[in-house]
N, C-alpha and C positions, 0 to 999 in steps of 0.2 A: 682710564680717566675717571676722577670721581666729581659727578654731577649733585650736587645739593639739589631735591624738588623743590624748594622755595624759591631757589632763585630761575630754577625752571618755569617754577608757574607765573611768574612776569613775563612772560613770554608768551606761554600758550598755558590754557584751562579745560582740564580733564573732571569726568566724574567717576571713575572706575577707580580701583584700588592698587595703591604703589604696585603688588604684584602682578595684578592685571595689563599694567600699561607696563611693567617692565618683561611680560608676556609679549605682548605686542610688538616690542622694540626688538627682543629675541626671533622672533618669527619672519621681521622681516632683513638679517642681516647682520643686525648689529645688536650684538650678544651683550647683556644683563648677567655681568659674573658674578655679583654680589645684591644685596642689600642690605642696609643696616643705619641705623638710630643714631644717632651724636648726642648731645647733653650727660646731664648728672647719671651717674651709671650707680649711686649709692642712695636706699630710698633709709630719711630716715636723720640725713645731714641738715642743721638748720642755720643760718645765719646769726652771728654771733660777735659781739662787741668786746674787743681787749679794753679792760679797762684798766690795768694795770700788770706794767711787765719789771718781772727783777730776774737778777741774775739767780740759779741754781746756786744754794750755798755748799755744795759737794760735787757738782757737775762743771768744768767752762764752757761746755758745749750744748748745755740747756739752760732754757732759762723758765720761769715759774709763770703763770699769764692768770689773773682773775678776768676770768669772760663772762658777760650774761647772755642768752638767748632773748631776754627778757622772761623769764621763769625763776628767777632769782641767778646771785654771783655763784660761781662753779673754780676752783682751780684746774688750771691742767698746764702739764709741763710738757714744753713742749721744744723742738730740735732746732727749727730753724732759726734764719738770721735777718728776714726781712720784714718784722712788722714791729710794730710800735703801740703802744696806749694812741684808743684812737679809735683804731685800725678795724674793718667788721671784715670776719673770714668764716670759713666754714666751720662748723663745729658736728663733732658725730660724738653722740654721746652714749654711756655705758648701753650696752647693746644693739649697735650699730654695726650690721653682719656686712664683710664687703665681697665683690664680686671672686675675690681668692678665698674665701674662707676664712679668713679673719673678722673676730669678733670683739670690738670693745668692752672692755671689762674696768671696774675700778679698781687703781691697784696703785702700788707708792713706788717711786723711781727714784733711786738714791736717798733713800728717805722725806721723800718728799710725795703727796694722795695726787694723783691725778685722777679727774673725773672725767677722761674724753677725751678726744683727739683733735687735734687743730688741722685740717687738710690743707695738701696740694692740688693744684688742676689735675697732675697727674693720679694719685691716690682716688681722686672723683672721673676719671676716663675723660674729661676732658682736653688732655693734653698729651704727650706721647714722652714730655720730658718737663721738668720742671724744675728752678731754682730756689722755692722757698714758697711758701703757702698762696693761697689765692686769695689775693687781696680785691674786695666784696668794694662795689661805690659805695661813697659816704652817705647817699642817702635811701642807702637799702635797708628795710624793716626786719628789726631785731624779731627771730623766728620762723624766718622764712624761709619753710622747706626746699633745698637745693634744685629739685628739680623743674619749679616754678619759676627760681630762676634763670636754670640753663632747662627748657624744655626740648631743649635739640631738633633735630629735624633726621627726615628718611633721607640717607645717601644711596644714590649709584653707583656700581660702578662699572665702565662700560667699555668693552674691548675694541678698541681701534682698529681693524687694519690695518694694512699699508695703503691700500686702494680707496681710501678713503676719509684724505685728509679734514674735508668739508665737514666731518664728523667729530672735529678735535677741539667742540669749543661747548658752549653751554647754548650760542645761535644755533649751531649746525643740527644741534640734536634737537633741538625745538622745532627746526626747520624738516627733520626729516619724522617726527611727530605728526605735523600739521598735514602732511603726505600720508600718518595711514588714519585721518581724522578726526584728529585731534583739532579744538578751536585754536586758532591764533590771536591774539590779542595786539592791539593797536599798540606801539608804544612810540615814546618822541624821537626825532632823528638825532642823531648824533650830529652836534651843532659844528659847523664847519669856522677850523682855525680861520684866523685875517690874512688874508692874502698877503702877509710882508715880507720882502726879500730879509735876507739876514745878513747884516753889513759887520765885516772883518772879519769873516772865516769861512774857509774857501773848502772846498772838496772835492775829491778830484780820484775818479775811479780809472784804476788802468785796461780792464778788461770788463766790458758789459755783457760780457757771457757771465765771468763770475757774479755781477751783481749788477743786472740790468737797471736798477728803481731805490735810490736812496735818498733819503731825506734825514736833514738833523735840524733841532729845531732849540733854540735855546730861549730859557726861561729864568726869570729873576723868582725866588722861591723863599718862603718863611720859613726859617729852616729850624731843624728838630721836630716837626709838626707827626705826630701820631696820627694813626688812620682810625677811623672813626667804627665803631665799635657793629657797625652792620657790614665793614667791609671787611675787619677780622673774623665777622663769623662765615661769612661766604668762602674766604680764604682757608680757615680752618678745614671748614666742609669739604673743602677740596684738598684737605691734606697740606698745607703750605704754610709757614710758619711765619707770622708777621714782622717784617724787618723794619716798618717805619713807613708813612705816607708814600717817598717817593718810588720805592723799590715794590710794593706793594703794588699799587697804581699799573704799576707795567703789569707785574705777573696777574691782575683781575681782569686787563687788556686781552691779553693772550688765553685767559677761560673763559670770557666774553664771549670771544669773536673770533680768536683764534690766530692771532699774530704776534709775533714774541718780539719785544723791545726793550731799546736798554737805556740806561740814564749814566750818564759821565758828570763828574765834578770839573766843571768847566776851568776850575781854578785852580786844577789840580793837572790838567794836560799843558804840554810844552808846546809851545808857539798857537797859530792860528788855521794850521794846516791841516785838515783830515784827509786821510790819504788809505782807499780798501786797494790792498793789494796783495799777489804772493806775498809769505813769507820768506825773509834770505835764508838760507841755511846758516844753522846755528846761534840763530835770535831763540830768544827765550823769552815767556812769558809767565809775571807769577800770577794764577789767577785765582778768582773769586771760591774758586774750590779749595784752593791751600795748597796745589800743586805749581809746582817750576815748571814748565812744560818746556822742552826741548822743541823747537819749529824746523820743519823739511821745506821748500819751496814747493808743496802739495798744499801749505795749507794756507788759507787766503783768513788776511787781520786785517783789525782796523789798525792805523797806526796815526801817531801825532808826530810833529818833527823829530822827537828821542827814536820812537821805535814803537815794536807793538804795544797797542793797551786794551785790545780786545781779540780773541778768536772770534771769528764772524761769524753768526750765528751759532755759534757752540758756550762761551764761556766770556764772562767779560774778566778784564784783570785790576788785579788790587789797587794799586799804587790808584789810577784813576776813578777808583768807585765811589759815589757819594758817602760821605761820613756825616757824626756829628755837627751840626754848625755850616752844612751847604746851604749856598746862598745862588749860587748860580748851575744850572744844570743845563745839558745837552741831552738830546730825547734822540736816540738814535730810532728811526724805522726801516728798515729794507726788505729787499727779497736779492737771497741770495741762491746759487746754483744750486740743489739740493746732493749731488752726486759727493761733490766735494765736500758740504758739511758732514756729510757721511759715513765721507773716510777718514774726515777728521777726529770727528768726534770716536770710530771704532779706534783707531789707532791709540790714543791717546786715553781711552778706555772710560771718556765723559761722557753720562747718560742724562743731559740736564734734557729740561720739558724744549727749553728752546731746539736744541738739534734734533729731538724728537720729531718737534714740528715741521720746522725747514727738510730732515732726512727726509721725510716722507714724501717731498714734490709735491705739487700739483696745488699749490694753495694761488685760494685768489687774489689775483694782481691787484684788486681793487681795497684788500685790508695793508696795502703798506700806508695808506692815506687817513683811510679808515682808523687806522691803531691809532696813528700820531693824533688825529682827532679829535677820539676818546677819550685820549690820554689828559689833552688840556681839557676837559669840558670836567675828568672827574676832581684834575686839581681847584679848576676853576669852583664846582660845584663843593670842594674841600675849604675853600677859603684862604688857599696856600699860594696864589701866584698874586706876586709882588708890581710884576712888568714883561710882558708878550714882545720879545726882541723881534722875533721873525724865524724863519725856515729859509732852510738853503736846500733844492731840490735839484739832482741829479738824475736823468734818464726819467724816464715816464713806465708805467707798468706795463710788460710785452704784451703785444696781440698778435696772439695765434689766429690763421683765418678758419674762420670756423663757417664752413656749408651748413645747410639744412639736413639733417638726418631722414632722409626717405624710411617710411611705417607703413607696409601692405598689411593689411589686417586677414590676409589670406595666409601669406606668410606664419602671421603673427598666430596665428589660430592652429595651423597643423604644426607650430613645435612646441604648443603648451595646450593643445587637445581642448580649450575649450574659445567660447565665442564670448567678447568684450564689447559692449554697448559704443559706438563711438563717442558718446557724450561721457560716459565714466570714464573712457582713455584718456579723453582730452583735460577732466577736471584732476587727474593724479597727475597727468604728467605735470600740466601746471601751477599744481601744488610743490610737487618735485623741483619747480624753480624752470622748464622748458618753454619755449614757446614758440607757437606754430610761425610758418612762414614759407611761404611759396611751397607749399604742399611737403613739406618738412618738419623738421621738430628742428629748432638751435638750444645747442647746450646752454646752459647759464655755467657762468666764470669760473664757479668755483666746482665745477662738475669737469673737469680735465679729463677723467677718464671714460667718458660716452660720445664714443665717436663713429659706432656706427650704429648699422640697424638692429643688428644683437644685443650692444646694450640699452637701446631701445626697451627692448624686450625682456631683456633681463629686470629692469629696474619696475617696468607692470606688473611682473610675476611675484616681486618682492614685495610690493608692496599689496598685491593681493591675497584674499582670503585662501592661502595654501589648499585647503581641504578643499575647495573647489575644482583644481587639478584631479582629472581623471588617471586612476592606476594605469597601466597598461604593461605587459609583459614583452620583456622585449628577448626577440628570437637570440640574440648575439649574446644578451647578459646573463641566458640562460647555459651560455656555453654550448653553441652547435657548432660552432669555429673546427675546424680541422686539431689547429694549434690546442683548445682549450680542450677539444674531447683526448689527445692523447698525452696532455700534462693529466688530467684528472684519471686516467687510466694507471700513468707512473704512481700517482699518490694511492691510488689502492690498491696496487702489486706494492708496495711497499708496507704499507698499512699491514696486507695479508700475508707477507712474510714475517713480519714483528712480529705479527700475532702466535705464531710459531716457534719463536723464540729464536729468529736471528738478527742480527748486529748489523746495521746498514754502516758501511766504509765510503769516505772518500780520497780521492787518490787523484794526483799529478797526471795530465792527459799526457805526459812529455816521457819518456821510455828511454833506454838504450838503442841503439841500433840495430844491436844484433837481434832482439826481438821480433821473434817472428817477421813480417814483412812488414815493419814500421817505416813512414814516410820522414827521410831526412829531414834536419832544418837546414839552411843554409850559411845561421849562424847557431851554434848550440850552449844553451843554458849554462850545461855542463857535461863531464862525460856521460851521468848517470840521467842524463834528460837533451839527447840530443835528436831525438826522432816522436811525429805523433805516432802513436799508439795505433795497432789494430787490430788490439783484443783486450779486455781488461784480466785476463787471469794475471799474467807475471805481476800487475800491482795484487793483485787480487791473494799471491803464493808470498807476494816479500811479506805482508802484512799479516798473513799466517804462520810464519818462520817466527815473524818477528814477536809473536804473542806465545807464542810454545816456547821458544827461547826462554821466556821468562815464567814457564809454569804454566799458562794457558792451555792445556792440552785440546781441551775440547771446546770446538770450535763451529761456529753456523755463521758466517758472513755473507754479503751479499754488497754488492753495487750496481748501479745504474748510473751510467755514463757514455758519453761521445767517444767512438773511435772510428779511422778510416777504414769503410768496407771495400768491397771490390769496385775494380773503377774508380780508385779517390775519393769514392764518394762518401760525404759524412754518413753517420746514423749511429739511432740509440741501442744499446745493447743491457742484456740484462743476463749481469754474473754470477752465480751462486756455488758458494765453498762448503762443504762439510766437512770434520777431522773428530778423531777423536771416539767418545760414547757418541751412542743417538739421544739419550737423556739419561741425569741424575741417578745413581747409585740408589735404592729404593731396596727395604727389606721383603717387600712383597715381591719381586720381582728381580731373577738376576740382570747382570750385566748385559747392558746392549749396544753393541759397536756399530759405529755409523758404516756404511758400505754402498755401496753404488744404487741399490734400491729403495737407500735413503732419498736419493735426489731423483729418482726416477718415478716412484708414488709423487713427490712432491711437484716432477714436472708435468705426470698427467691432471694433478688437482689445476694447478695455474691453468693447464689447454682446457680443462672445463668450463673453467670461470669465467677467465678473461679472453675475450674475443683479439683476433691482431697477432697472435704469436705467430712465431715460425712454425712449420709444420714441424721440422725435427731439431731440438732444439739437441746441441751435444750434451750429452754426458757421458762422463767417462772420468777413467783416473789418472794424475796427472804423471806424466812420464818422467822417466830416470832426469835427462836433461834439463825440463823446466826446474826440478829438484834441485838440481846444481845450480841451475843460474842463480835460484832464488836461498839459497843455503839451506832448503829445506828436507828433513831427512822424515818426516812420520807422513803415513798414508794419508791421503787425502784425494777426495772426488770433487770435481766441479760441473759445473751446467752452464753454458755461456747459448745463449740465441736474441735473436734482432727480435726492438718491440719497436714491431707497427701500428700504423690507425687505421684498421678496418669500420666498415659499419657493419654496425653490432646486427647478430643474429635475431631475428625478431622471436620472440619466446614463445614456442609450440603450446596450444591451447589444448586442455585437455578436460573433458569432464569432469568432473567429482563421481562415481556411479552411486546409486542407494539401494543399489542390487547387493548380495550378498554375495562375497567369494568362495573359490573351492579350489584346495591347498591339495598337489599332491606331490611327495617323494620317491625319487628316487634313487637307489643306491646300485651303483654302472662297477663294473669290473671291467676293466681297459686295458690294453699295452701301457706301460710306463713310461715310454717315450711320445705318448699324445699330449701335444699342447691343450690346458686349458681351452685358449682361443678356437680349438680346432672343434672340440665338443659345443661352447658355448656356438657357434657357426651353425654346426649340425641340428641343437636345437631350433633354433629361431629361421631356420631354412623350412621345418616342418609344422612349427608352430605358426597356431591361428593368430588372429588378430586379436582374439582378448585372451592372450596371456601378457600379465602386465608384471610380470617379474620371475626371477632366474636369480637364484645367490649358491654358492657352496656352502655347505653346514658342516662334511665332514672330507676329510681325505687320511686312507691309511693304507699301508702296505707295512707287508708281512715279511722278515728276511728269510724266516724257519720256512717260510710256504706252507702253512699247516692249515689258516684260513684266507689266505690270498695265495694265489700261484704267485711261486718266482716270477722275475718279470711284468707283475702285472700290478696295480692298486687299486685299490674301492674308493670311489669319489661317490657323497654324496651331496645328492642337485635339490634343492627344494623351486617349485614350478609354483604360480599364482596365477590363477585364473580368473576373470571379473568381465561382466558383461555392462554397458551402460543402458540395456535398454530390455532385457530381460533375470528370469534367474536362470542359472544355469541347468541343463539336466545330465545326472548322473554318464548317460549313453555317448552324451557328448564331451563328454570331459574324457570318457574311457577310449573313444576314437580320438582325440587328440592325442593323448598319451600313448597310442599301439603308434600313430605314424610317426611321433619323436622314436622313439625304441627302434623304430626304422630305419630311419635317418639315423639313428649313432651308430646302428650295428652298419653299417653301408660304408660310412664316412669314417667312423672312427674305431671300427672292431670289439665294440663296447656290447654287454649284455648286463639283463639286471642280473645283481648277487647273487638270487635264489634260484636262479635256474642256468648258473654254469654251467 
């Protein structure tokens, strides 16, 4: 919705700047998406007198115009068709730059000097469309730079919710201003119509759920009457294009105050009867949009004896709309079901301000009386009403019974962490339009959506200094949830697999039967998805077939997914595929084919990292039959094991030492069938507590047996030794190392090299 401040500040009066107060309005709720300027958008345009207009003697579609600014006569040729000798319009003369890039220049058009340009509203940003130049009142002074005379004004523009209709007018925003303290200003009441029935026309609602509160009020009118030149610019401001006094009138109603009404040519409707009711199926309406609209019995019209001549709160229809030369007018105001204008207006795919309003619900009951009101006081104050026939009023505005909203300031204080003066609660909420009552707060009319003691408290906090709110870390949001520690466990076992350079897959939980021990359905998909799943390889094998098939050879994929474990029971599993090379064909480096302790390094890195796995997670390669089911014929390994949510390993603290260390090797001569594991054992059985590392540097065997016996290989071990609380001595390092040598020749038949 676009707010003009000038007609804002008839309301209420700020001293801060457009930004600052549309800061303000953002902070507490109701978002500030724009701002922006209206008037002359060209500096430089000056006011300017046709003193004489002829035809183009080579052009039919220009004509020749001598203008003065009062700086002497000037020619300029110019396009349009509606002015005359006379006439004072804008003029921009030889180098007048405009907001496109366009520069006036002197230059001859058809043979003929033009000295300037004759503007439109549009060409000046004034206007969004225009017919033909802007024609200047007669008693505006020759030279009068353009912007002087449209000096424009700062626009809003301001996002509505749905939840908050009371917000959909140029009142509501004033009103929710003056709540975060902004002054209010006194203004006159909107002078209430004469109590007069309105005799020969009858009205007659069939259902007071669709339209509990109508009123139609007819008026004798000076007809063709123009709106007067403060109320097109309010209208402008607002984006809305001026149709004439009466059509105007309504639409300055509904950005007022916030109630949308419509005006009928009373002379133009059949018989005496107004009649809101469903629509029959396949009545038709042509309306004020240009559209035929086709009617369902969903959608609720006004209708006259003929038939429909309005959508009800959506659209009014042509045939009955005030035209040139209205003399008698009907002032329709209601409130209608919001649900219904709803679906009317979706269906039908009409976005007018009216269904906007009424869609949203919750407007107060008391602007159906209100609008019609207004309505006469701004024709009255227009000069245009002839004779005040009367109102015919149907149903009265509903009352919801509205309790006191009970407010604990104990309550209030432990779910917004800080403490509120009872005397500043009491002056916002007041502001806010509440007020107390048997130890309560009661909604005000137009506030439908505060009906308990949370929005109570919602609406303090809004309108409070935000930064006042205290941070506080909250245990849940930081993710301790069971749920949320082992979704963020899946996202970086995924993470750390990319990173590696494999392919995450998703795949259908729904399997064959004969798949492993997969759990029937009782109705099945298809043949190829008639049982869940309880293991993801065979998706995990079709999907590797299916990409070597077509040239893919090598292959790293990976899933995380739901299948049924033992017992029925659900749970997450985590599948990984190799095939193929282990990586890229590289000149520094021969060929390297992936193989089973491809995925076995790779499942000891995951047991390090990631706390939760299985202890033995499989790997192995996949068998002749899986092969078959899945049409797949090249080698391939997989790893499939259950991810659980353990709590995490708390991380072993360890020193930093600033002692120096003392490095010693050794190179073991051993049986050939001793495990690694078996020597690394033997060490760290004999080794102290400050040896803080153990790697292999070398491994070789001899087949000649010339520097290793047959049977036997040279592993060497490099040992690190680090004290944190002294340095080490020589004596001590040399008795650590005799009882390792002990411990290997004991355990594992191992001696150093040099003394086979």
């Amino acid at each position: 919705m676009k707010i003009p401040l000038d007609w804002l500040g008839e309301w209420c009066g700020w001293s801060e700047s457009s930004e600052e107060l549309a800061n303000r309005l953002t902070r507490s709720g109701t978002e500030v998406i724009s701002i922006h300027s209206t008037g002359s958008k060209v500096k430089g345009v000056v006011s300017a007198k046709i003193l004489e207009k002829k035809q183009h003697p080579n052009a039919d579609r220009l004509t020749v115009c001598l203008v003065d600014d009062g700086s002497g006569p000037r020619q300029v040729v110019c396009g349009a068709k509606n002015h005359n000798a006379g006439d004072i319009v804008p003029l921009a003369k030889p180098g007048t730059t405009f907001p496109d890039g366009m520069t006036i220049k002197s230059a001859k058009l058809r043979g003929e000097s033009s000295e300037g340009m004759l503007c439109s509203a549009k060409e000046l940003g004034l206007a969004e469309d225009a017919d033909g130049l802007l024609l200047l009142p007669s008693e505006t002074k020759l030279g009068l730079p353009l912007e002087e005379i449209f000096p424009g004004e700062t626009i809003f523009e301001v996002e509505i919710t749905s939840n908050r209709p009371d917000l959909a007018s140029v009142e509501g925003v004033a009103r929710e201003l003056t709540a975060l303290g902004v002054n209010r200003k006194n203004r006159t009441a909107i002078t209430k119509t004469p109590e007069k029935a309105l005799s020969g026309w009858k009205v007659r609602v069939t259902d007071e759920k669709d339209c509990p509160h109508y009123t139609l009020t007819a008026i004798d009118v000076l007809p063709d009457l123009e709106s007067p030149d403060w109320m097109k610019k309010r209208l402008a401001g607002c984006g809305v294009k001026s149709r004439g006094l009466l059509v105007d009138a309504t639409n300055y109603v509904m950005l007022e105050i916030g109630q949308p009404l419509h005006v009928f040519d009373a002379e133009r409707l059949h018989g005496k009867t107004i009649e809101i009711r469903r629509a029959k199926e396949g009545e038709k309406l042509s309306g004020l949009d240009g559209g035929a609209h086709l009617l369902t019995a969903e959608d609720l019209v006004i209708a006259d004896e003929k038939g429909p001549v309005a959508l009800a709160g959506v659209v009014g229809g042509e045939p009955s709309s005030v035209q040139k030369g209205t003399r008698k007018v009907l002032l329709e105001s209601g409130s209608f079901q919001a649900g219904r204008i709803r679906k009317t207006a979706r269906r039908l795919s009409l976005t007018t301000d009216s269904a906007r309003c009424f869609g949203r619900g919750g407007l107060d009951p008391s602007l159906v009386e209100r609008g019609r009101d207004r309505f006469v006081q701004l024709l009255t104050e227009c000069g245009a009403v002839e004779k005040y026939e009367g109102t015919v009023v149907v149903g009265s505005s509903p009352t919801v019974p509205v309790q006191p909203i009970p407010l604990r300031l104990e309550r209030m204080q432990k779910i917004l962490g800080l403490k509120m003066d009872p005397k500043t609660l009491a002056t916002k909420l007041t502001a806010l339009g509440f007020r107390e009552e048997k130890g309560g707060w009661l909604s005000p009319s137009w506030r439908a959506d505060v009906r308990e003691e949370i929005d109570l408290i919602e609406e303090l906090i809004r309108v409070e200094d935000l930064d006042k709110v205290p941070v506080v870390l909250d245990g849940l949001a930081e993710g301790q949830a069971n749920e949320d520690k082992a979704d963020r466990q899946r996202r970086q076992i995924r993470a750390f697999l990319v990173e590696r350079g494999f392919f995450e897959v998703l795949s259908g939980s729904l399997v064959r039967l004969e798949e492993g021990q997969s759990v029937g359905l009782n109705i099945a998909a298809s043949p190829d998805a008639s049982a869940y799943r309880d293991s993801l390889v065979p998706n995990l094998l079709r999907i590797a077939a299916r990409n070597i098939s077509r040239g893919q050879v090598d292959l790293k994929l990976f899933e995380v997914g739901r299948v049924i474990g033992k017992g029925g029971k659900e749970e997450i599993r985590l599948a990984v595929l190799v095939a193929g090379r282990e990586r890229p064909v590289h000149w520094e480096e021969g060929e390297s084919k992936a193989d089973l302790f491809s995925l076995k390094g790779l499942w000891q890195e995951l047991r390090e990292r990631f706390d939760g796995l299985a202890e033995a997670g499989v790997v192995r390669e996949t068998d002749p039959a899986e092969k078959k089911s899945a049409s797949l014929k090249a080698a391939t390994w997989v790893l499939e094991c259950v991810l659980e949510t353990k709590e995490r390993r708390p991380s072993e603290y360890r020193e930093v030492s600033s002692f120096p260390g003392v490095q010693r090797d050794l190179a073991l001569i051993l049986p050939q069938e001793v495990a690694f594991a078996d020597v690394e054992k033997a060490i760290r059985l004999a080794a102290p507590t400050e040896m803080e590392g153990l790697s292999v540097f070398d491994r070789f065997r001899d087949a000649s047996g010339v520097k290793v016996p047959k049977g036997f290989l040279s592993l060497g071990c490099r040992l690190q030794f680090r004290s944190t609380a002294r340095t080490l001595t020589e004596q001590e390092v040399t008795g650590w190392e005799k009882k390792i040598l002990e411990s290997l020749a004991t355990r594992c038949q191992a001696r150093l090299r040099g003394v086979l």
